[in-house]
TORKOL-368940 format. One record per residue (C-alpha): residue in three letters; x, y, z. Coordinates in Angstrom, 2 decimals. Layout:
BEGIN
<rec rest="Ala" east="X" north="Y" up="Z"/>
...
//
This chain:
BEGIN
<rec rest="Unk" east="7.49" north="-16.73" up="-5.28"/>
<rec rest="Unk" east="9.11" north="-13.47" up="-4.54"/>
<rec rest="Unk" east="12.73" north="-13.87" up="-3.49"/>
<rec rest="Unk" east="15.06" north="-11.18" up="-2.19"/>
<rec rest="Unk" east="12.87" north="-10.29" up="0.74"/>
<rec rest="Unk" east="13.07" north="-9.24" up="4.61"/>
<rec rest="Unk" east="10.92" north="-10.02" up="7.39"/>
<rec rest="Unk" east="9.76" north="-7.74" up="10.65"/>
<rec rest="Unk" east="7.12" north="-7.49" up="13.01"/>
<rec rest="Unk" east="7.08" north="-3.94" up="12.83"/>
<rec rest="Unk" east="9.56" north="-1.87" up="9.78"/>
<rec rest="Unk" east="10.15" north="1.68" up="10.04"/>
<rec rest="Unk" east="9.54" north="3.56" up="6.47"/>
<rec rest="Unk" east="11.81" north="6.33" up="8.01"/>
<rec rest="Unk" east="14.97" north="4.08" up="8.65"/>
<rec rest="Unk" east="14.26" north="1.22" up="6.07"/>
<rec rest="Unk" east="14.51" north="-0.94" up="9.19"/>
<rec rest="Unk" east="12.72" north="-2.19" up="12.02"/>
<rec rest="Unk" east="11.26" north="-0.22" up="14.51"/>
<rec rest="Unk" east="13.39" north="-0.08" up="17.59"/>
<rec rest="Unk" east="12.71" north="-3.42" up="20.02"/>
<rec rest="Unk" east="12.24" north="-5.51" up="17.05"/>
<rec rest="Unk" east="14.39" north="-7.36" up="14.59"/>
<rec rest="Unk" east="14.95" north="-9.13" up="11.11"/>
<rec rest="Unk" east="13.13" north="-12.46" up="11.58"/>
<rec rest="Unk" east="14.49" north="-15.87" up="9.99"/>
<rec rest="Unk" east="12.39" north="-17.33" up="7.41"/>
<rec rest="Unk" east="10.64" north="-19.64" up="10.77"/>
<rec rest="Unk" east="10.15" north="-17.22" up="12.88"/>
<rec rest="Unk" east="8.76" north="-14.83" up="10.16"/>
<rec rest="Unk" east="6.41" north="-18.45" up="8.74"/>
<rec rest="Unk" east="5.32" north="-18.20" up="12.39"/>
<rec rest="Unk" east="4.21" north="-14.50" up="12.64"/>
<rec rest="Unk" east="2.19" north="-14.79" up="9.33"/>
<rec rest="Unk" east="0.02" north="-17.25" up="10.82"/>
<rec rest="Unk" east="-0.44" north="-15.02" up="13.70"/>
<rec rest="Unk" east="-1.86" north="-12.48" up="11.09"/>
<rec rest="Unk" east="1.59" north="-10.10" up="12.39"/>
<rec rest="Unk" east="4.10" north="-9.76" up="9.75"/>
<rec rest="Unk" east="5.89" north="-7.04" up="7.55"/>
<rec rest="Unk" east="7.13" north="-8.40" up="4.74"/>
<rec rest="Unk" east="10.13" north="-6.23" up="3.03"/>
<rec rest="Unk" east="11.20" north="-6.33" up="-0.56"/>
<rec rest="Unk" east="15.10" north="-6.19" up="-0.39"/>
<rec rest="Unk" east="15.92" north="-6.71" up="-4.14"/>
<rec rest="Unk" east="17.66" north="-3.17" up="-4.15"/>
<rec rest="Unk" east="19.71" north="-1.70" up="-1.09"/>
<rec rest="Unk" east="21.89" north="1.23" up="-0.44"/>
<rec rest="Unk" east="25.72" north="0.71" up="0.23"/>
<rec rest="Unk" east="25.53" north="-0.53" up="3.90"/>
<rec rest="Unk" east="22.75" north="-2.79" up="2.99"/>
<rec rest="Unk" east="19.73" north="-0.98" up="3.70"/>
<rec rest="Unk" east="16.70" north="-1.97" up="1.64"/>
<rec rest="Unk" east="15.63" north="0.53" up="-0.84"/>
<rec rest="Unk" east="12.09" north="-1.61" up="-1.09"/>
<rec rest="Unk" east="9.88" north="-1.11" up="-4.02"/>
<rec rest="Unk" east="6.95" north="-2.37" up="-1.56"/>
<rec rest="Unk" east="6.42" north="-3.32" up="1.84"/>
<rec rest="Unk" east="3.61" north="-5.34" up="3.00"/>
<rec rest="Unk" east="2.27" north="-5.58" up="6.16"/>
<rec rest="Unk" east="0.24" north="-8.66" up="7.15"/>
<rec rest="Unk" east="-2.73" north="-8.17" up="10.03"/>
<rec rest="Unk" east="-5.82" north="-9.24" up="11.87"/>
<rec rest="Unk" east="-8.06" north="-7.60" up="9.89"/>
<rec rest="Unk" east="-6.12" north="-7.83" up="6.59"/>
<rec rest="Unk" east="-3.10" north="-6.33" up="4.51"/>
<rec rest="Unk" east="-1.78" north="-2.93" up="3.95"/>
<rec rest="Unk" east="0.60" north="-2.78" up="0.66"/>
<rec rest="Unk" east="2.98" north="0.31" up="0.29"/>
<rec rest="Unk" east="4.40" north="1.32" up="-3.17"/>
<rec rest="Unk" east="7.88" north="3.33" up="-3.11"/>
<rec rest="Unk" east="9.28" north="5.09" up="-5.87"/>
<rec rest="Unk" east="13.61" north="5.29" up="-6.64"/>
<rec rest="Unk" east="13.80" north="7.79" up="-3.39"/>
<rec rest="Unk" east="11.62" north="5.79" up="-0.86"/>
<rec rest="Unk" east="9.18" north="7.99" up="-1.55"/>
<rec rest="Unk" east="5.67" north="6.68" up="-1.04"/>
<rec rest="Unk" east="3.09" north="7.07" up="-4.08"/>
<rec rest="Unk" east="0.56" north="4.51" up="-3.82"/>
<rec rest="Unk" east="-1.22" north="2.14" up="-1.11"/>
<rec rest="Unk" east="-3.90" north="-0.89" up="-1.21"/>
<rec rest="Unk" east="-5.57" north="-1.77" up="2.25"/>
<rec rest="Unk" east="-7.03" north="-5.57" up="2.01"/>
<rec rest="Unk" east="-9.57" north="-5.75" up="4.04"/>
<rec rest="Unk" east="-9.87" north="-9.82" up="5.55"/>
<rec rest="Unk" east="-13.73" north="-10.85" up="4.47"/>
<rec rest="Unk" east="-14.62" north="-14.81" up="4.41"/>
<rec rest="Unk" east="-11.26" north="-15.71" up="4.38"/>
<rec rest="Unk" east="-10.37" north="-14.15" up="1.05"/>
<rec rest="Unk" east="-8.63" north="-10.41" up="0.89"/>
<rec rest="Unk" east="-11.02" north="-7.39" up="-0.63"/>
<rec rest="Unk" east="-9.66" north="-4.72" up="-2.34"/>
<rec rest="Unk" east="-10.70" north="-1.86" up="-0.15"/>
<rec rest="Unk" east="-9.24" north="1.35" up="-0.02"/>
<rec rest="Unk" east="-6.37" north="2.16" up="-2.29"/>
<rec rest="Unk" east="-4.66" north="5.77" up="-1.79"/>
<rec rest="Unk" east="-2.27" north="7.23" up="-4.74"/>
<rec rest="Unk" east="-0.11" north="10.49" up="-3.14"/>
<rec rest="Unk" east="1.34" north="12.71" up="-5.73"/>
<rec rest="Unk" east="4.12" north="14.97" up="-4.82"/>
<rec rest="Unk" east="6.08" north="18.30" up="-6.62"/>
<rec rest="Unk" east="8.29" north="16.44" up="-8.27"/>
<rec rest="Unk" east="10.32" north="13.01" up="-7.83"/>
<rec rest="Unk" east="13.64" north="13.50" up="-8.03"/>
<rec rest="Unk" east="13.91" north="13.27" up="-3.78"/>
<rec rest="Unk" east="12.58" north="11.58" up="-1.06"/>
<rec rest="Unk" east="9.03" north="13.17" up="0.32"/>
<rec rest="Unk" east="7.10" north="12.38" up="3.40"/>
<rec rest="Unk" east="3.54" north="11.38" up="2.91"/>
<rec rest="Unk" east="2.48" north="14.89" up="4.48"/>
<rec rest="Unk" east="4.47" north="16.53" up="1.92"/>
<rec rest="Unk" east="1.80" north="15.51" up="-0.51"/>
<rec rest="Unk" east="0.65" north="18.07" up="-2.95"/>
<rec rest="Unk" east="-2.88" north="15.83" up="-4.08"/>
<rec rest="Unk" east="-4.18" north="12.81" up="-2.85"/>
<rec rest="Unk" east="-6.42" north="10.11" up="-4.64"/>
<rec rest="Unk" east="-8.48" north="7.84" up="-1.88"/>
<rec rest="Unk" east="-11.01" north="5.24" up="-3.18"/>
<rec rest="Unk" east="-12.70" north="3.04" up="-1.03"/>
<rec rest="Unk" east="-15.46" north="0.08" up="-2.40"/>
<rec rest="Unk" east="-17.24" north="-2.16" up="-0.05"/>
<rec rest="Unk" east="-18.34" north="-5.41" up="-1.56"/>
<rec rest="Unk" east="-21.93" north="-4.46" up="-2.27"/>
<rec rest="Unk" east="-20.51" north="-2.21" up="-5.12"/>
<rec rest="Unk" east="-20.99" north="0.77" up="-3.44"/>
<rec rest="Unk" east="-18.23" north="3.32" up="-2.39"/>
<rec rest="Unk" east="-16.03" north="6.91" up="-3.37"/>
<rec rest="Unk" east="-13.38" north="8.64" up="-4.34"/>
<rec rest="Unk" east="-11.96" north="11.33" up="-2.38"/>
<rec rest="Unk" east="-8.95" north="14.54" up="-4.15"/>
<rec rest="Unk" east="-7.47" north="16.51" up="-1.68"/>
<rec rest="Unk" east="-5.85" north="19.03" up="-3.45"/>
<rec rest="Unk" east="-3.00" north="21.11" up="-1.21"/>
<rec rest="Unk" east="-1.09" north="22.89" up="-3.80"/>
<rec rest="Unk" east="-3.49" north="25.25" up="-4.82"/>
<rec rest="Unk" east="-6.78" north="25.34" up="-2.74"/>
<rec rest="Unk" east="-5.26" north="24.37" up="0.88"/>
<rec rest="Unk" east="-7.56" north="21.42" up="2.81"/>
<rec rest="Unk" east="-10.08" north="21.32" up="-0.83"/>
<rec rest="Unk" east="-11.89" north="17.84" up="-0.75"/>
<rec rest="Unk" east="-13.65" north="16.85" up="-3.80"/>
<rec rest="Unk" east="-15.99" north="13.80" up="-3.32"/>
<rec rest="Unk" east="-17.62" north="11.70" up="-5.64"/>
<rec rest="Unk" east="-19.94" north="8.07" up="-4.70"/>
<rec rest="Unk" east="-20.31" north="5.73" up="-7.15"/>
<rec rest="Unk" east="-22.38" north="2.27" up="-7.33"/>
<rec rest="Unk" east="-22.40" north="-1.21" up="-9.19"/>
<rec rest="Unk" east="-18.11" north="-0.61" up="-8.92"/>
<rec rest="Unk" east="-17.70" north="-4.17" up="-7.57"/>
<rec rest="Unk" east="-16.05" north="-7.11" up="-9.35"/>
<rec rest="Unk" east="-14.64" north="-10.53" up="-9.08"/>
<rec rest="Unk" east="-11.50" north="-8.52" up="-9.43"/>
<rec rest="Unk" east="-11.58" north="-6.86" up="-6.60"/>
<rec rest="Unk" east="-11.01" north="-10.10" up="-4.48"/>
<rec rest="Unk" east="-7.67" north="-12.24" up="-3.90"/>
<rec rest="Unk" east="-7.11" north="-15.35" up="-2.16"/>
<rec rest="Unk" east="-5.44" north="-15.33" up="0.99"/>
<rec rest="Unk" east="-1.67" north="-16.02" up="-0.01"/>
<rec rest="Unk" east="0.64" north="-18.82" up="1.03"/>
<rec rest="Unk" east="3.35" north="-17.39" up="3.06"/>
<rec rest="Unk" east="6.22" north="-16.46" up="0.70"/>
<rec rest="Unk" east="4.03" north="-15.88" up="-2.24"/>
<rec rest="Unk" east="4.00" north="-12.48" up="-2.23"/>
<rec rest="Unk" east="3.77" north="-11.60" up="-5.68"/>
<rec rest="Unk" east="-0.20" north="-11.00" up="-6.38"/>
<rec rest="Unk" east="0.47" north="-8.29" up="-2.83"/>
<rec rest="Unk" east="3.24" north="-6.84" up="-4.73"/>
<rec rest="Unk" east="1.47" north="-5.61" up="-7.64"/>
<rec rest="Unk" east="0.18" north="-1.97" up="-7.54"/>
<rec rest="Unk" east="-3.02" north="-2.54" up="-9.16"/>
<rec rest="Unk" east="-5.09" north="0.05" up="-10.22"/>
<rec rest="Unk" east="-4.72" north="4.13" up="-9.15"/>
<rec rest="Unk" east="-7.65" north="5.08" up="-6.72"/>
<rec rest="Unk" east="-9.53" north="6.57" up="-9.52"/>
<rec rest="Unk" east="-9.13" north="3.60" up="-12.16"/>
<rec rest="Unk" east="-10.65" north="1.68" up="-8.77"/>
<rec rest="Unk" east="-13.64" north="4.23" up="-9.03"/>
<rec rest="Unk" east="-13.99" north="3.73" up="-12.75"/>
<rec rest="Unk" east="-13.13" north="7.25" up="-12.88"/>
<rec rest="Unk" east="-10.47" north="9.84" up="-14.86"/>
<rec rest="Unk" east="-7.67" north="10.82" up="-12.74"/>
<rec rest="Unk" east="-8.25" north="15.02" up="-12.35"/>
<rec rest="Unk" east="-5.46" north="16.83" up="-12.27"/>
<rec rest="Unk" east="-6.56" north="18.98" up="-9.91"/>
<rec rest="Unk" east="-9.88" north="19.38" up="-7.29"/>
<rec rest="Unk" east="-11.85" north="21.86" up="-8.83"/>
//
């Protein structure tokens, strides 16, 4: 189980807190939104002086699955998983990893300098997408691959509180494509 954590029906990445018209939920009310399929769950193990979660991850429960954000030291966004929801079991679908100048601030996702996106369906087939903005502005560099699909793509459904097999990063978008990470488009 992973302790130390907040719950929300809709966080704010911006803030580190819930959008405005929505609140920190008790553990209930939060048990209760997960089995509607609506629930953000956010890691609070490390917060700022007045108590603001500095979250190493933030997952975000759905209808049609879970979205997992990674954070850096400055709340800085570098890597994502999308589950997609398929027989009742979550697939590994897309994962994104966002690289940045440097990391000794906070950066918006925009403020991306190259961006990793892999995306496998569970036939095997799928691709990685670099989008390179530092030195060739809008440069997409695409690459389809086959036969990518494993057992270890899949992961049960979790129990509510049980967020630890979420919280893991996984693989980068290229290790996902069986691929070496390029340091730049080319």
């Amino acid at each position: 189980m992973t302790d130390d954590v907040l719950y929300t029906t809709s966080w704010n990445d911006l803030t580190r807190r819930p959008v405005l018209g929505h609140d920190w939920l008790d553990e209930e009310q939060a048990r209760a939104q997960f089995e509607k399929r609506d629930l953000d769950i956010v890691d609070a193990a490390e917060r700022d002086d007045e108590g603001t979660p500095r979250p190493r991850w933030v997952i975000g429960i759905g209808q049609t699955g879970a979205r997992v954000q990674f954070f850096d030291q400055h709340t800085t966004m570098w890597h994502m998983v999308d589950w997609r929801e398929t027989d009742g079991r979550l697939w590994r679908w897309i994962t994104y990893d966002y690289i940045y100048t440097s990391q000794d601030r906070n950066w918006s996702q925009r403020e991306s300098i190259l961006t990793h996106k892999s995306s496998v369906e569970t036939d095997g087939t799928g691709y990685v997408v670099t989008v390179d903005k530092s030195t060739r502005p809008g440069q997409r560099l695409k690459t389809d691959f086959i036969a990518r699909a494993s057992e270890a793509y899949w992961l049960n459904y979790p129990e509510f509180g049980n967020w630890s097999d979420l919280s893991e990063p996984g693989p980068s978008a290229y290790q996902v494509a069986g691929r070496e990470t390029p340091m730049r488009a080319s």
